[in-house]
Structure formats: structure tokens, C-alpha cells
N, C-alpha and C positions, 0 to 999 in steps of 0.2 A: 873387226870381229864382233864389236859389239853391236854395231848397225845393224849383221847379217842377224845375231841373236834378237834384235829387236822387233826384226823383222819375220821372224817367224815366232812373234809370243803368243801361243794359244789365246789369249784375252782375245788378240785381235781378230779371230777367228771364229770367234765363238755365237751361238745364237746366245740373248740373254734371257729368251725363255726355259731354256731346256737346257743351258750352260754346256752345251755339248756344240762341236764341231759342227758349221753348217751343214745339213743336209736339204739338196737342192735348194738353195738358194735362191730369195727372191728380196726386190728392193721395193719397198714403199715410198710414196713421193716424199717424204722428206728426207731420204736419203741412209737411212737405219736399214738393217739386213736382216732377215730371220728366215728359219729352217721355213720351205712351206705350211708343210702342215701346222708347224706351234701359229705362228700367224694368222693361220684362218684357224685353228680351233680357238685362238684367242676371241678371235673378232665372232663366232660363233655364241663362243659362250654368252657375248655381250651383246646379243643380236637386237637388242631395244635398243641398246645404248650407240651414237654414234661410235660409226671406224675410229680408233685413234694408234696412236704407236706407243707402245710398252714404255717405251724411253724417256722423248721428249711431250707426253701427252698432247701430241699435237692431232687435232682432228680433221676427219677428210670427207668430203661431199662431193659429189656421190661417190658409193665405196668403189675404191681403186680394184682395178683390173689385175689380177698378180700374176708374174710373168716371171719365167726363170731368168734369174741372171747369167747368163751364159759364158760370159767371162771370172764371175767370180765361180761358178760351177766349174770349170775348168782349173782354175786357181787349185782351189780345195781338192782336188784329184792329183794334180801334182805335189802336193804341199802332204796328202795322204802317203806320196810313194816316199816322203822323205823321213818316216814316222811319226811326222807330228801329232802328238795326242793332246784331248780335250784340258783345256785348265781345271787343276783339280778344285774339288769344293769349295777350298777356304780361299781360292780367289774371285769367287763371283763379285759383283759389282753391290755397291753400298742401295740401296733402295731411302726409299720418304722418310720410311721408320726407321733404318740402321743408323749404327755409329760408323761415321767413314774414316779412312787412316787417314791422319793430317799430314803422311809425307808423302803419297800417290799425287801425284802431277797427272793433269789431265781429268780422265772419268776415275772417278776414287772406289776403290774394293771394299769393302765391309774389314775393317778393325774386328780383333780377336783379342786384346788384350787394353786398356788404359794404363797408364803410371800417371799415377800420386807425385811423383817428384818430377817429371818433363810434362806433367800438364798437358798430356800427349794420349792417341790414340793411333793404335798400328796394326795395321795388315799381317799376313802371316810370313810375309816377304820383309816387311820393313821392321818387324820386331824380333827379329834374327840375333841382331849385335845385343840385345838383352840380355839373351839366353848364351851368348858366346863370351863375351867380353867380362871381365872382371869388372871393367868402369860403370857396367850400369848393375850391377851384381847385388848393390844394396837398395834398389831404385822398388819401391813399391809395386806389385802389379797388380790390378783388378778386372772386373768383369767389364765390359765396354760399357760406357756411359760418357753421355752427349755434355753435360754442365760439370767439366771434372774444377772448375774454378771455385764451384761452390764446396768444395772439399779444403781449400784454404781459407785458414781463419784471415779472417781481412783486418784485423789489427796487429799481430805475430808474422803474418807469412806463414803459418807451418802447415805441414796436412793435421786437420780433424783428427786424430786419431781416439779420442776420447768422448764419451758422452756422458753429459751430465743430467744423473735422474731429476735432481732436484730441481730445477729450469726447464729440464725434457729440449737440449738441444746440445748438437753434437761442437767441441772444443777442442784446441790443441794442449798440447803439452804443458804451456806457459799458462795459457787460460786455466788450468787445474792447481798451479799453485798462487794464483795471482786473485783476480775479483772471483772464482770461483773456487776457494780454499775453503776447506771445511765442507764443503758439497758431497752428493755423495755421489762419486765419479767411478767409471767403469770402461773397459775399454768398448771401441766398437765394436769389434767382434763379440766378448762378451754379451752387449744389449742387444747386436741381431742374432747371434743365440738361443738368448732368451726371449726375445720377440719370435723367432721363429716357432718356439717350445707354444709359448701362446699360444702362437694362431694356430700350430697344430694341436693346441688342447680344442679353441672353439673350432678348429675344422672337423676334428669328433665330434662334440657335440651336435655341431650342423648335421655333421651325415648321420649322428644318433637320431636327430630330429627329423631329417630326410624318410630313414629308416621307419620313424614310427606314423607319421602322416602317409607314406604309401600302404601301411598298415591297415591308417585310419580308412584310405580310399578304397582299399582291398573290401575292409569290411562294410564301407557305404556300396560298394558294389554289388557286395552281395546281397545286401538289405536291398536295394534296388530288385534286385533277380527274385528275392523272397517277397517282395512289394507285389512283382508283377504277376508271380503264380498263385499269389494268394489272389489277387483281384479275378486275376482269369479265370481260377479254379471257381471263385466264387458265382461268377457272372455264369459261367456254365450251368452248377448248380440253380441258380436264379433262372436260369431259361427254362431250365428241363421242370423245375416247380411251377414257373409260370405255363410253360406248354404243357403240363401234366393239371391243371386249374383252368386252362383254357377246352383243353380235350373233357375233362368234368362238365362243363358248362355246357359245352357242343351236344353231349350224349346226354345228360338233363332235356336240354331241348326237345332233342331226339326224339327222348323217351314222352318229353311232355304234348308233343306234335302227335305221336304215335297215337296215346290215349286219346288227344281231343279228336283226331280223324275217325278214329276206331268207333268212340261214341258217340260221333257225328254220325258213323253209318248206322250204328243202332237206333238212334233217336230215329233218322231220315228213315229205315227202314218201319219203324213205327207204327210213323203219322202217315207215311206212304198205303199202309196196311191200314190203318183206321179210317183216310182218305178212301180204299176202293170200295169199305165196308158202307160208308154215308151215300156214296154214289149209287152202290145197290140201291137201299133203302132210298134212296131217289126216286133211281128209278120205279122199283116198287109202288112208292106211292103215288108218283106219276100215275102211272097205270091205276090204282084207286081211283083217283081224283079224276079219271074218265069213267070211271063208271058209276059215279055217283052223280055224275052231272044230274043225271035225272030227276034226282032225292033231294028237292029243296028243300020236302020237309024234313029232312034226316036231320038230327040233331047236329051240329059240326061237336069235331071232338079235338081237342090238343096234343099235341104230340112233343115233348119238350124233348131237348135235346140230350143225350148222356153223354155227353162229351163235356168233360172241363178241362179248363186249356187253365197251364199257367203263367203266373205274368211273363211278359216277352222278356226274362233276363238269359237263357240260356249259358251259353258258358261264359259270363260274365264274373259268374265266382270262379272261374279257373285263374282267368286274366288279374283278378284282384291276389289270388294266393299268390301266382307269380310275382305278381307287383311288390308284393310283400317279400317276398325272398329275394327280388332286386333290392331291397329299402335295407335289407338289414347285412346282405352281402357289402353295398354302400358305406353301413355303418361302421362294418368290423375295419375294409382295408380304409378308411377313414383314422378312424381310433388307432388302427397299428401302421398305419404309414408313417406316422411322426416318427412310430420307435424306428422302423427303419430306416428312415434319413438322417435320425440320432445316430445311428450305429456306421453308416457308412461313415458321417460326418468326424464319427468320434478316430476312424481310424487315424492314428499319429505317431510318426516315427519321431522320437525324441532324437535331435543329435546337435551331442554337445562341442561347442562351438569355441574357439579359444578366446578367452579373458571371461569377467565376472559375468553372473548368472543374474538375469533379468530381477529387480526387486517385486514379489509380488504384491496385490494391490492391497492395502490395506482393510482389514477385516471393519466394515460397522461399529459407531458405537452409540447407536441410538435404534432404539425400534421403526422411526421414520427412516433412516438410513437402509436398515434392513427389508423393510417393505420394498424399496427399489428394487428387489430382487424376489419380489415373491412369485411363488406360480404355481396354479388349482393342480390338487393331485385329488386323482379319482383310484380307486383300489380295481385292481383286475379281479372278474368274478372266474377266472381261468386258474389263480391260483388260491382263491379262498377256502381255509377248510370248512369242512361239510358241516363242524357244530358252528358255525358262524352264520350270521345273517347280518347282509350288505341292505344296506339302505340310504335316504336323500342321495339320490344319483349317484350311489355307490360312493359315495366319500366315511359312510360311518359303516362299523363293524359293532357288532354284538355276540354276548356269549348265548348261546339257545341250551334250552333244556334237550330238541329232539335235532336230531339231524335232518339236512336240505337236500333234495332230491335234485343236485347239482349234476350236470354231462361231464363224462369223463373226460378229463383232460390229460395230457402228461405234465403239465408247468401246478396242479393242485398238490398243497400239502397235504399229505394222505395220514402222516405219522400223528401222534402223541399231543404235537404243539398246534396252541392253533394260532394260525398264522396267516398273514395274507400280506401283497405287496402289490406295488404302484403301477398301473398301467404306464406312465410316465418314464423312462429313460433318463440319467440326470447327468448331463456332463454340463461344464460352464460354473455360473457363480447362481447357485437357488438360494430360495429363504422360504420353510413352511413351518404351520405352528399346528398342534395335534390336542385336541382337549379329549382327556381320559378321565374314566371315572373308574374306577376298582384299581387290580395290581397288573398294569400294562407295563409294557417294552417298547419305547419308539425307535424304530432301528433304520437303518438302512444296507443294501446289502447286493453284491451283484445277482444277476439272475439266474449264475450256474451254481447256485445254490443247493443244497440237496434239498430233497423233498419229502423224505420218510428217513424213518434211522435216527440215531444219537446225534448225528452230527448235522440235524436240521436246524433245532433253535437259536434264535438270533445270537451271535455273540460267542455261537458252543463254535467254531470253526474260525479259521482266517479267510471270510469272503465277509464277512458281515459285523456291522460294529452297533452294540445296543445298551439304550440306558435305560434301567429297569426302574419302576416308579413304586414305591412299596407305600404306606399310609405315612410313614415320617423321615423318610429320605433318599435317596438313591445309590444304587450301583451300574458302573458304566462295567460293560463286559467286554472282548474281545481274545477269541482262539483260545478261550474257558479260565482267560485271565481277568480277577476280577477286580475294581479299585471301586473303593469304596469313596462317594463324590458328600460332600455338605454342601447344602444351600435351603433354603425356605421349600415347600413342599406344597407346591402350588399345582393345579390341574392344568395348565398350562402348557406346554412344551413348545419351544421354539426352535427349529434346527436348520443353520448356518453350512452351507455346502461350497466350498470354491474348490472343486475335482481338480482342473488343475495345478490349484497351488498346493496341493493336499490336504486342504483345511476342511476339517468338520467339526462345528463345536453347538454345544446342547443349552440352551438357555430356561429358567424359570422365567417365565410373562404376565407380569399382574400391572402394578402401574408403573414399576421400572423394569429392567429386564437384568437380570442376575446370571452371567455364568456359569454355568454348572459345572461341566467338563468341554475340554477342549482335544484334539487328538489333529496330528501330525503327521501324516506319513505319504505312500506313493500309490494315487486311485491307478489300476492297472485296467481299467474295464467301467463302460457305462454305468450306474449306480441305479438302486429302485428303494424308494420310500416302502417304509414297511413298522405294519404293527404287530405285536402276541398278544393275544388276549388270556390271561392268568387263569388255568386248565380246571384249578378246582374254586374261585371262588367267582368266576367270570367279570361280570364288567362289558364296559363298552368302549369304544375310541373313533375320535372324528376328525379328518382335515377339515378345518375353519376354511373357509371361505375371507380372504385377507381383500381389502379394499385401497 
């Protein structure tokens, strides 16, 4: 009876791919059996890797021809009519990674339970009398594991059951009141517990941190997508400016071709006309000059000419004026092309980065030091007000008694202050020095600046930061906040710019260089050099030329 049971043990029948009952049947050369299909979907899956068999990893060259088993297909058909059904789950076979029961003889099943005191792992077949018996009723049971030896203390004999925090290693019973007395001891259960409690505190915090880095990415993504419709938007704009400056130039042309053909045919029609007028008279005289032949004694008489030609320049002052408006078109996108490679250049997406923040570079502390950083600023006659007058290649301003018959612009300070600002763009680390005479303001200030109204002068707003120079000492200003600075009261100014790091600080310059004010914050936008010149008593102000 037990032969016949033995003989019909689902195990033995089973595919071990699919733990199911073979269906059609096929034998690979080493003699193992699988459902067709799971065999070649296996060998499929693995189509780089050589044929091998589930089982005994043995490999085959070239892949084997798979053929039904015809006698075991028959088997299995008979063996169907007698109800044999598939082995249920917990008897599939032990694999590389499982723990195997230590009583299966032969191919061993994957274990579902260990005991602590039999030093044992078992099948769900062999761990029966555990669960039945009274005799194994006080016998430890655990989750399967391979090394259950290392769960016996090896100088006691006993199971581990104890862990000692103050060593950080697991002990028996005897070990807790023996060399580890006074310890402070817990059971195991207890310390995985509380180890488990742990790693679910930092498993939150990981998926806290999970959570807020896909945040971070979220919002780099967007800044991505805002990156790119700003650039595209921009580049659009820059075409249709550029194509609306190219179509200006074309119709100039146009226009300038038009005139010189138009007064080409008036000149041509002219001389054409004063040409048929001299021919006559040509001819005319021809005819004279034959009937005088006879009259040698006739007086000869002179006939000068009325015709004055002027010199051959023709439209050579047209070509010179043109030249000229090439020369100065040259000059302008010249002079504003820096600002705009400043301005692409300056675009920068700040993103902060995990751990500490870059240290910046340390500020000068010598006037030679600061000279490494110097650079010519020229004042824009585009935003100069109209009681000022620019001079030495526009680096000095002055206060005038009448106003300058300056072109309108939109970037001119129209209001109250007068005022004017840097053709120059300032991101990076600058250094300039400004020599003033009367009650000046040497400031600096973005360019979307207002231009008329209250809230134009240096210092009255948050775009612009100014240190006002009075006869005996200064006030630095900012968003109509005012502090009041001590130091020597020299005509000098020095002004220290690192845009990046935030730093902008104002120096007196005479033979050492004094501190004034210092100021700290976040440049959000390219920067421009800029002076006030003091509305009722005037004065004048100059970027130095630094060597």
C-alpha cells in the first residue's frame, strides 16, 4: 500500500516549472521532464543564454529538438482518470536560495518552519509531528533559516534567546547571568521589535526624503519647461526684431536706390538737354565759320564757353553719408552687443544642491588687489537727463545750467533727478572708482529701473543701492532706507561688485582705502553703474580711468 501511494506522489509528476501536473510532456537529453510549453518558454526567455535544464543546470549544444514523450503522455492520461491532482504549493522543491527539510530523502522540498531545539528544518509533510505531538510541543519554531547552529551559544549549548545591548551580540540564558551580568540584556524578540520599530522610523524618513527629492525633480522639471519657453519665446521675439531691422535696412536701401536712380535721371536728363543745346550752337557756328572764310580781314572774336561743369564728385556725398550711417549703425550694435551676451550669459538657474554651499571668494584687501578686477565704464547717453552734460568719451557727467537737445529715448530720465547709468552690464567680480565734486550719489542699480516719478532716484526703490557723498560724510540708501556710514570724506569712490556672491561694498581712496559701507544680499538681474548729480547745487562726477 505504501509502494502503490508512493507511486502515485504528485511530486513525481509534476513539471518544476509550473509545479503543475505535466502537460504534454517532453524529455530533455539529460533525462529531466517539463510541461512543453514551460521548457521552451524558459529557453525562450533565456534566448542569449545557452539551453540549460531548470534542474540540474546542465547545458546543451545545439538546442535540443523537443519531442513529446509519448509514453509519459500516456502515463499522465491514465494517472488523470485515477484523480491524481497537482502537489499542492508548500511541496514544491527547495531551489539555490531555499532552506531544504533535513528529513526529505532524495530531491528535498523547501522547509516552512526551523526549530531551535532539533536544529532542524522541515517540509510541510515532515513538520507534522510538531504540530501533533505533545513531545515536540515545547520545541521552538521559526522562520526557515540555513545556519540554525549559529543560534547555539557555543560555550552553554542553549538557544540564543537573549541579546545583549551592551556588547550588541545575541546570548543564552546562562551567558546573562554569567560574563554578561550587569549587561543590559533583552530578549530577542524584544531587540527585533525594536530594531524593526527603527528601521520603520528610517523607512519613513527615506520615503519622506523619496517624497521630497521627486518634489525637487518635479520642480527641476518644470524650471526645465520654464527654461525652455522662455528661451524659445525669446529667440522668436529676437527674430521678428532682427527680421523687422533687416526689413528697415532693405527699404532704406530701397528708398536710398530710389532717390539716386530718380536724380540720376534728372542730372542725365540735364546735361542730355544742355548737350543738344552746345550741338546746335555747333552747329550754328559751323555754318559761321563757312562764311567767314572769306573775311580774313575780319577781326576773329572769342566765344567762351557758359557752361560750368562741376568737379566730377557726383554722388559721391551720397555714398559718404551712407558710409556714415554704416559707421555709426557698427558703432551702436558694437557698444550694445556686450550688453547683450551679458544678458544671455547672465541667465542662471540657481539650484541648490545637497550639502554646504560653495565658500565665496574672498573680498580684496588692497587697492592692488582690487585693480584685478577693474573695468572702463562709459555712462549711456540713452539714459542721461537732459540738465546733464556727458563728456571725455562719455565717462564724466555734469550739472548745466540749460538743458541738451538729447533724441528721445525711452531708457532717459525724464523726472526731477538727474541721473544717468552705465552703458556696461555688471555680473561677475568688478572694481570702479568715481571722482565727484559737489553732493553726488554713486549707485548702482538694475536697468528696469523707473525713469520719471518718486520712485526714480537712486536708493528711493528696491532695484538700486546708493551712497550719497555730502561735504562731511555719507549716507548709504536703499528702498528709502537710510544709514547713516562714518569715514574720511575723500572725492574718491571706490565700488567693489562680486553679483554673484552678493557683495557690493563702497570704499573712500586716497593713499589707503577705507571702508565705507558694505551691503549683502541676492543680485536677481544684471547690474549698471550709475551716478545723481545733486539737483540744486550741481557738481560733476567721473569714472577714473584705472591702469
Amino acid at each position: 500500500m505504501a509502494q502503490q501511494e508512493n507511486q502515485l506522489d504528485p511530486v513525481k509528476f509534476s513539471c518544476s516549472i509550473c509545479l503543475d501536473l505535466l502537460k504534454d510532456p517532453v524529455t530533455i537529453p539529460c533525462g529531466h521532464s517539463y510541461c512543453l510549453k514551460c521548457i521552451k518558454d524558459f529557453w525562450d526567455e533565456g534566448e542569449k543564454k545557452l539551453p540549460s535544464c531548470p534542474q540540474c543546470r546542465r547545458t546543451f549544444i545545439p538546442k535540443p529538438e523537443l519531442l513529446k514523450n509519448t509514453m509519459l503522455a500516456d502515463l499522465m492520461e491514465e494517472l488523470k482518470k485515477t484523480g491524481l491532482q497537482a502537489a499542492p504549493a508548500d511541496h514544491c522543491y527547495a531551489g539555490p536560495e531555499d532552506v531544504a527539510c533535513d528529513v526529505c530523502s532524495g530531491r528535498k522540498l523547501k522547509a516552512v518552519k526551523s526549530c531551535l531545539v532539533c536544529l532542524a528544518s522541515y517540509c510541510q509533510k515532515h513538520l507534522q509531528p510538531h504540530r501533533d505531538s505533545s513531545t515536540f510541543k515545547k520545541h521552538q519554531l521559526v522562520d526557515p533559516c540555513k545556519n540554525l547552529q549559529d543560534n547555539i551559544c557555543p560555550r552553554h549549548g542553549e538557544v540564543m534567546k537573549m541579546f545583549c545591548r551592551t556588547d550588541q551580540k545575541c546570548i543564552c540564558y546562562l551567558c546573562s547571568v554569567d560574563e554578561h551580568k550587569g549587561h543590559n540584556t533583552v530578549s530577542v524578540a524584544a531587540e527585533r521589535t525594536e530594531r524593526q520599530r527603527e528601521m520603520e522610523v528610517r523607512r519613513q524618513q527615506i520615503q519622506q526624503q523619496i517624497q521630497d527629492r521627486e518634489k525637487d525633480v518635479k520642480l527641476l522639471q518644470q524650471e526645465v519647461e520654464a527654461i525652455d519657453q522662455s528661451a524659445d519665446k525669446t529667440v522668436e521675439d529676437s527674430e521678428e526684431m532682427f527680421t523687422e531691422l533687416i526689413s528697415l535696412l532693405q527699404k532704406r536701401s530701397s528708398e536710398v536706390k530710389q532717390q539716386i536712380r530718380s536724380q540720376q535721371e534728372t542730372e542725365v536728363r540735364r546735361v542730355r538737354e544742355l548737350e543738344e543745346k552746345l550741338q546746335q550752337e555747333i552747329t550754328d557756328l559751323k555754318r559761321r565759320d563757312a562764311e567767314m572764310k572769306q573775311l580774313r580781314d575780319t577781326k576773329d572774336h572769342s566765344h567762351s564757353s557758359s557752361i560750368s561743369i562741376r568737379p566730377l564728385r557726383y554722388f559721391q556725398d551720397v555714398a559718404a553719408a551712407v558710409s556714415e550711417v554704416r559707421d555709426r549703425l557698427q558703432d551702436i550694435l558694437r557698444d550694445t552687443w556686450t550688453n547683450v551676451s551679458l544678458a544671455v550669459a547672465d541667465v542662471d538657474v540657481l539650484l541648490s544642491q545637497p550639502g554646504p554651499e560653495p565658500e565665496p571668494e574672498p573680498e580684496p584687501t588692497s587697492r592692488a588687489g582690487f585693480l584685478k578686477y577693474s573695468c572702463e565704464i562709459t555712462l549711456d547717453p540713452n539714459t542721461v537727463n537732459t540738465d546733464l552734460l556727458l563728456s571725455e568719451q562719455n565717462r564724466k557727467v555734469t550739472r548745466m545750467n540749460q538743458r541738451h537737445s538729447y533724441s528721445d529715448h525711452p531708457d532717459r530720465f525724464t523726472g526731477y533727478y538727474l541721473q544717468v547709468l552705465s552703458r556696461e552690464s555688471l555680473t561677475g567680480r568688478h572694481y570702479w572708482e568715481v571722482e565727484t565734486a559737489g553732493l553726488n550719489d554713486v549707485a548702482v542699480s538694475y536697468k528696469n529701473i523707473s525713469r520719471s516719478g518718486g520712485e526714480t532716484a537712486f536708493g528711493f526703490n528696491d532695484k538700486s543701492w546708493s551712497l550719497y557723498c555730502s561735504s562731511d560724510s555719507y549716507v548709504f540708501m536703499y528702498n528709502r532706507i537710510q544709514t547713516s556710514v562714518s569715514g574720511p570724506r575723500i572725492s574718491r569712490i571706490g565700488v567693489y561688485l562680486d553679483h554673484r556672491a552678493g557683495v557690493l561694498s563702497f570704499y573712500s581712496v586716497s593713499g589707503t582705502m577705507t571702508l565705507l559701507h558694505r551691503v549683502q544680499t541676492s543680485f536677481i538681474r544684471p547690474l549698471h553703474a550709475g551716478v545723481r548729480i545733486n539737483e540744486f547745487f550741481g557738481g560733476s562726477a567721473e569714472f577714473c580711468k584705472l591702469k
